[in-house]
VOMI-407912 format. One record per atom (N, C-alpha, C): residue in three letters; residue number from 1; x, y, z; atom name. Coordinates in Angstrom, 1 decimal, decimal comma. Layout:
// VOMI-407912
{'ala' NUM {X Y Z} 'CA'}
...
***
This chain:
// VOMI-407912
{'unk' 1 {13,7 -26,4 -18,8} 'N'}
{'unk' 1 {14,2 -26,4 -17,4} 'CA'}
{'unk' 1 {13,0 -26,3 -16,5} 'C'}
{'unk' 2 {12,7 -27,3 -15,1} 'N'}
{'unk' 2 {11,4 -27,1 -14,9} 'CA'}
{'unk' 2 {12,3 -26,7 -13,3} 'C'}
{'unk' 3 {11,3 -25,8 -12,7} 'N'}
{'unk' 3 {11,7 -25,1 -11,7} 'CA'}
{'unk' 3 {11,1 -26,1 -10,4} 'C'}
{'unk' 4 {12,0 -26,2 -9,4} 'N'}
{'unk' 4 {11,0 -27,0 -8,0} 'CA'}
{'unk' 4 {10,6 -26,2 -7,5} 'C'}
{'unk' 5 {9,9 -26,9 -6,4} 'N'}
{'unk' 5 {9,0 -25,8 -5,5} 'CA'}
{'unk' 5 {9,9 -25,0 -4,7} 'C'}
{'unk' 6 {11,3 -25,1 -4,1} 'N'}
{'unk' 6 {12,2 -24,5 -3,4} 'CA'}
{'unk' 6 {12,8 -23,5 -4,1} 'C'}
{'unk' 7 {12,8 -23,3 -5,3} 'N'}
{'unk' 7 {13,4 -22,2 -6,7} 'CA'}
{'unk' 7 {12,5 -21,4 -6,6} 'C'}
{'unk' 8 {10,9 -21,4 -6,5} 'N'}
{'unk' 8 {10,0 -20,2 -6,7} 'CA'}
{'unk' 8 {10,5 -19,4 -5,3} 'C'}
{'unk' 9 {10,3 -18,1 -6,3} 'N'}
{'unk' 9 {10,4 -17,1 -5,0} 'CA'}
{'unk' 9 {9,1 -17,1 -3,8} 'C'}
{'unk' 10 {9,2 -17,0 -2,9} 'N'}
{'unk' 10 {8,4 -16,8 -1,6} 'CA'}
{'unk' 10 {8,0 -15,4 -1,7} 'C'}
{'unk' 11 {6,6 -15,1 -1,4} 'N'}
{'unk' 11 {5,6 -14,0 -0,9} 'CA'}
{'unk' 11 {5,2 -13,9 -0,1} 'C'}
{'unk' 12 {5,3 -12,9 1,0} 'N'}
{'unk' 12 {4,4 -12,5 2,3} 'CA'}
{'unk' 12 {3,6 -11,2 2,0} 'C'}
{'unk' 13 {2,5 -11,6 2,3} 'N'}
{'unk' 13 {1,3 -10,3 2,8} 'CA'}
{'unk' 13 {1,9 -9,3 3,8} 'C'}
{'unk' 14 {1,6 -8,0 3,3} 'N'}
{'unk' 14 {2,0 -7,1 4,4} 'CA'}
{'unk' 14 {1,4 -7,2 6,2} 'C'}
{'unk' 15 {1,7 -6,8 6,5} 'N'}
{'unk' 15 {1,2 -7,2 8,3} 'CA'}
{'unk' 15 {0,6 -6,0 8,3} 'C'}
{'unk' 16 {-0,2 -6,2 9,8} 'N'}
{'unk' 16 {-1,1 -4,7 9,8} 'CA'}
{'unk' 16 {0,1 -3,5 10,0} 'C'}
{'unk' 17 {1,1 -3,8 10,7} 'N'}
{'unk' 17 {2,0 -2,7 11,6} 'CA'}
{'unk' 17 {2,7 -2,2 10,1} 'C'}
{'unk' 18 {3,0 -2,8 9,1} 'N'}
{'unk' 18 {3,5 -2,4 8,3} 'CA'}
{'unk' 18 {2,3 -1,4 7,3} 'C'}
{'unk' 19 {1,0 -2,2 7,0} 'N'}
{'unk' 19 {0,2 -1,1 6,7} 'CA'}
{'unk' 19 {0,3 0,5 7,4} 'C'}
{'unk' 20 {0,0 0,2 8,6} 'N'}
{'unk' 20 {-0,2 1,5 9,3} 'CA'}
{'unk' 20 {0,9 2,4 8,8} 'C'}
{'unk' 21 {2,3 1,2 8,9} 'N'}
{'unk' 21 {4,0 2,6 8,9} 'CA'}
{'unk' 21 {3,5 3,0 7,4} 'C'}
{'unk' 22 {2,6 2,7 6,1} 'N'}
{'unk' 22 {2,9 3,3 4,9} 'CA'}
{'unk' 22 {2,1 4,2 5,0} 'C'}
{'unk' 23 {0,8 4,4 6,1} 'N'}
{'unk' 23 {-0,3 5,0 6,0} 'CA'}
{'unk' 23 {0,2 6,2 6,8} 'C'}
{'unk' 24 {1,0 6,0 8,3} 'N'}
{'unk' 24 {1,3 7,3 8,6} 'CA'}
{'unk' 24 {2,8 8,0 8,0} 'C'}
{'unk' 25 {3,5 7,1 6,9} 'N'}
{'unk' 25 {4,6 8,3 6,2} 'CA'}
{'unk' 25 {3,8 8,5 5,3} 'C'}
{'unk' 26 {2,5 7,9 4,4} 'N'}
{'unk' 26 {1,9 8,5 3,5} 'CA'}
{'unk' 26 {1,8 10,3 4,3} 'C'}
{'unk' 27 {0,7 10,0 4,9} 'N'}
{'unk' 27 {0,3 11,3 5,9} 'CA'}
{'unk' 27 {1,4 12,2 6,1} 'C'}
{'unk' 28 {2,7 11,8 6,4} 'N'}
{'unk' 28 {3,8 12,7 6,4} 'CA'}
{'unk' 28 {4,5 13,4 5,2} 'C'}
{'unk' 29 {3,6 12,7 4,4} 'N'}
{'unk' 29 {4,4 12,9 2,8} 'CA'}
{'unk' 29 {5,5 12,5 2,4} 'C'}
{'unk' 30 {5,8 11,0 2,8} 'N'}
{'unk' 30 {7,5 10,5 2,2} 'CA'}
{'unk' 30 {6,9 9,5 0,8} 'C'}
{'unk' 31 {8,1 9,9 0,2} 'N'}
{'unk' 31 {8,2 9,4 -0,7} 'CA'}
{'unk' 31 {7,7 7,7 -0,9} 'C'}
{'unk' 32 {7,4 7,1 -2,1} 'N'}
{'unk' 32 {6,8 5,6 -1,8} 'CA'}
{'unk' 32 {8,4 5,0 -1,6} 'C'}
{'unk' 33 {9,4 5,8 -2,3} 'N'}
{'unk' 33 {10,8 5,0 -2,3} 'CA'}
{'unk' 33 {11,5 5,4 -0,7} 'C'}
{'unk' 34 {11,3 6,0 -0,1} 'N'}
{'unk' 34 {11,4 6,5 1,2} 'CA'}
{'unk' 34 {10,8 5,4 2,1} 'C'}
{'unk' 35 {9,4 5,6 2,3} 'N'}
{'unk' 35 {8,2 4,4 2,6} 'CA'}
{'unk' 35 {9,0 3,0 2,5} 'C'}
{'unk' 36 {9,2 2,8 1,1} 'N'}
{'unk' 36 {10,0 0,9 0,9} 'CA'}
{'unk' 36 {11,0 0,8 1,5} 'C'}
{'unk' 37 {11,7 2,0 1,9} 'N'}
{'unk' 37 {13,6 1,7 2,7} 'CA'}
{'unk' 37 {13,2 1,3 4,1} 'C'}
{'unk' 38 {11,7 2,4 4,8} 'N'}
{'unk' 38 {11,9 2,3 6,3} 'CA'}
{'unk' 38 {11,2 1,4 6,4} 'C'}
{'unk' 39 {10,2 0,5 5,9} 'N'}
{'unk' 39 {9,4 -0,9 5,9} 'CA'}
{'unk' 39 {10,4 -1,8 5,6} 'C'}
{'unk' 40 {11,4 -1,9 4,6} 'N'}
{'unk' 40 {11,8 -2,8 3,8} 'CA'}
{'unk' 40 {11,5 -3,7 3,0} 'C'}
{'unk' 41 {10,6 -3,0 1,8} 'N'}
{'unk' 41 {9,7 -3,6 0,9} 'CA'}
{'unk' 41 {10,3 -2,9 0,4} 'C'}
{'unk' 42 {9,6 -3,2 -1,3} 'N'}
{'unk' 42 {10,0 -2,7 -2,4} 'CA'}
{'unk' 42 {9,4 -1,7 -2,8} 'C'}
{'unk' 43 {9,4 -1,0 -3,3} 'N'}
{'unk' 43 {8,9 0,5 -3,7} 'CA'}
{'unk' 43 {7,8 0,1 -4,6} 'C'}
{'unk' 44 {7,3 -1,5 -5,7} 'N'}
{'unk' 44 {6,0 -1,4 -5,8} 'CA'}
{'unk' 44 {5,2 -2,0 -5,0} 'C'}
{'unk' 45 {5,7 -2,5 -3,7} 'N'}
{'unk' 45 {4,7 -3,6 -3,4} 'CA'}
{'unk' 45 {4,0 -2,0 -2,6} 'C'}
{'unk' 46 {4,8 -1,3 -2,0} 'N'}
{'unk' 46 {4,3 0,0 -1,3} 'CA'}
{'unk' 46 {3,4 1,1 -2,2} 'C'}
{'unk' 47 {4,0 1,3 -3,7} 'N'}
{'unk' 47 {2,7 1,6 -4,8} 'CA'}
{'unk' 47 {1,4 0,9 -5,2} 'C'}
{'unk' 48 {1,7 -0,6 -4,9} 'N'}
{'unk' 48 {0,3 -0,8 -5,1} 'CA'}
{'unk' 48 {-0,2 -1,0 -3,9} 'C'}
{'unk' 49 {0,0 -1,2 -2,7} 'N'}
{'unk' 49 {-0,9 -1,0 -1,7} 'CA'}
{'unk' 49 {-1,3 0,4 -1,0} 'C'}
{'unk' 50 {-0,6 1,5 -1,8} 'N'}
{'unk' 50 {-1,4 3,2 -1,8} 'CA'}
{'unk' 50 {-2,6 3,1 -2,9} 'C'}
{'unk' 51 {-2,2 2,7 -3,8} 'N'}
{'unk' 51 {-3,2 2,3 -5,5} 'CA'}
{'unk' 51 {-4,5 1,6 -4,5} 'C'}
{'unk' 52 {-4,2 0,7 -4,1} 'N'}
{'unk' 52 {-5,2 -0,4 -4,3} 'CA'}
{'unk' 52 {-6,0 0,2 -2,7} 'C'}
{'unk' 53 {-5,9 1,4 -1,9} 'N'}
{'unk' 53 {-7,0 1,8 -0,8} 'CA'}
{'unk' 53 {-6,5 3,2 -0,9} 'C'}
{'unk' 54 {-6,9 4,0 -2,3} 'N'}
{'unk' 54 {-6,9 5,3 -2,4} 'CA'}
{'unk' 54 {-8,2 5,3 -2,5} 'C'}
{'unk' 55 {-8,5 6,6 -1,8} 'N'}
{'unk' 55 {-10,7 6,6 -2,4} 'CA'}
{'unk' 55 {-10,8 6,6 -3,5} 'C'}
{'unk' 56 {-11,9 6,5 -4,2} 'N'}
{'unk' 56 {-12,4 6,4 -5,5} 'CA'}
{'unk' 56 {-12,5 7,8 -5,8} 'C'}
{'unk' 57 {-12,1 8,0 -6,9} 'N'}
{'unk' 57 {-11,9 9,4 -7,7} 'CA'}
{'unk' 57 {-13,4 9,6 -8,1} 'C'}
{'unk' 58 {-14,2 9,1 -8,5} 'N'}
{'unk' 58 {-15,5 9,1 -9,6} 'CA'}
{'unk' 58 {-16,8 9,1 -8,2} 'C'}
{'unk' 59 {-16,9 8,6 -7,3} 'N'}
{'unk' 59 {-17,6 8,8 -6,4} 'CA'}
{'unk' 59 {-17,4 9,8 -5,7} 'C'}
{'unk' 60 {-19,0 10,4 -5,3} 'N'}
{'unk' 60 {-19,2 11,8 -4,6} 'CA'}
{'unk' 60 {-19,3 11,1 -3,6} 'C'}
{'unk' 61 {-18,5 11,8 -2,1} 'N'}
{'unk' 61 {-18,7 11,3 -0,6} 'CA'}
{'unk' 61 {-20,3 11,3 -0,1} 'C'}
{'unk' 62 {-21,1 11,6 0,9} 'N'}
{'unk' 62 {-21,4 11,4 1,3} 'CA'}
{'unk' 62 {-21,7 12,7 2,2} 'C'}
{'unk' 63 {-22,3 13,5 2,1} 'N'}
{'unk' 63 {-22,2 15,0 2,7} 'CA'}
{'unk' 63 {-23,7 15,0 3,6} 'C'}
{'unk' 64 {-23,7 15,1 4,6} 'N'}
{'unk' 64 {-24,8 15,3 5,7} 'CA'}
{'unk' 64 {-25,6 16,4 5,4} 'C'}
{'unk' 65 {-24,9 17,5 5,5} 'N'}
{'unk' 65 {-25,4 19,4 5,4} 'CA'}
{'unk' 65 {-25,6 19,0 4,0} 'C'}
{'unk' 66 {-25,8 18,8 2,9} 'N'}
{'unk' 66 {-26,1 18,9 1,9} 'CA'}
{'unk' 66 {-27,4 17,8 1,2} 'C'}
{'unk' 67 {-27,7 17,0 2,0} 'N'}
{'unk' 67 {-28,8 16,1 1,9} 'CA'}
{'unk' 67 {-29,9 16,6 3,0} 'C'}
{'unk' 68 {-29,7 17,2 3,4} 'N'}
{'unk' 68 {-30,4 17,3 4,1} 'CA'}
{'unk' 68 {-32,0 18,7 3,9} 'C'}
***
C-alpha cells in the first residue's frame, strides 16, 4: 500500500510565542503534560524541546570572580 502525499501527517515548528509559553510554565514549574494542554501540543513535542535547550550538564559556566 503506497501512501500519497495528502495521507502523510503534516508538521509545524513551534512559533516563538509558543516557545516562550513552555519557557515561562517551565519557570512556574508545570508539568510538561500541563505545558502540552495550555500550548496544545503533545506532551513530547514539549519534552523534547525542554531536552533539546536544557544547559549542558558536563560544562563549567563561566564564573568572572573566579578567573580572575
Amino acid at each position: 500500500m503506497q501512501l500519497t502525499v495528502s495521507e502523510y501527517k503534516s508538521y509545524s515548528h513551534l512559533s516563538l510565542n509558543e516557545r516562550i509559553r513552555i519557557e515561562i510554565f517551565s519557570i512556574c514549574e508545570k508539568t510538561q503534560s500541563e505545558i502540552a494542554a495550555a500550548i496544545g501540543r503533545s506532551q513530547s513535542t514539549v519534552s523534547r524541546e525542554l531536552k533539546r535547550n536544557q544547559p549542558p550538564k558536563n560544562k563549567v559556566k563561566y564564573n568572572a570572580e573566579k578567573s580572575s
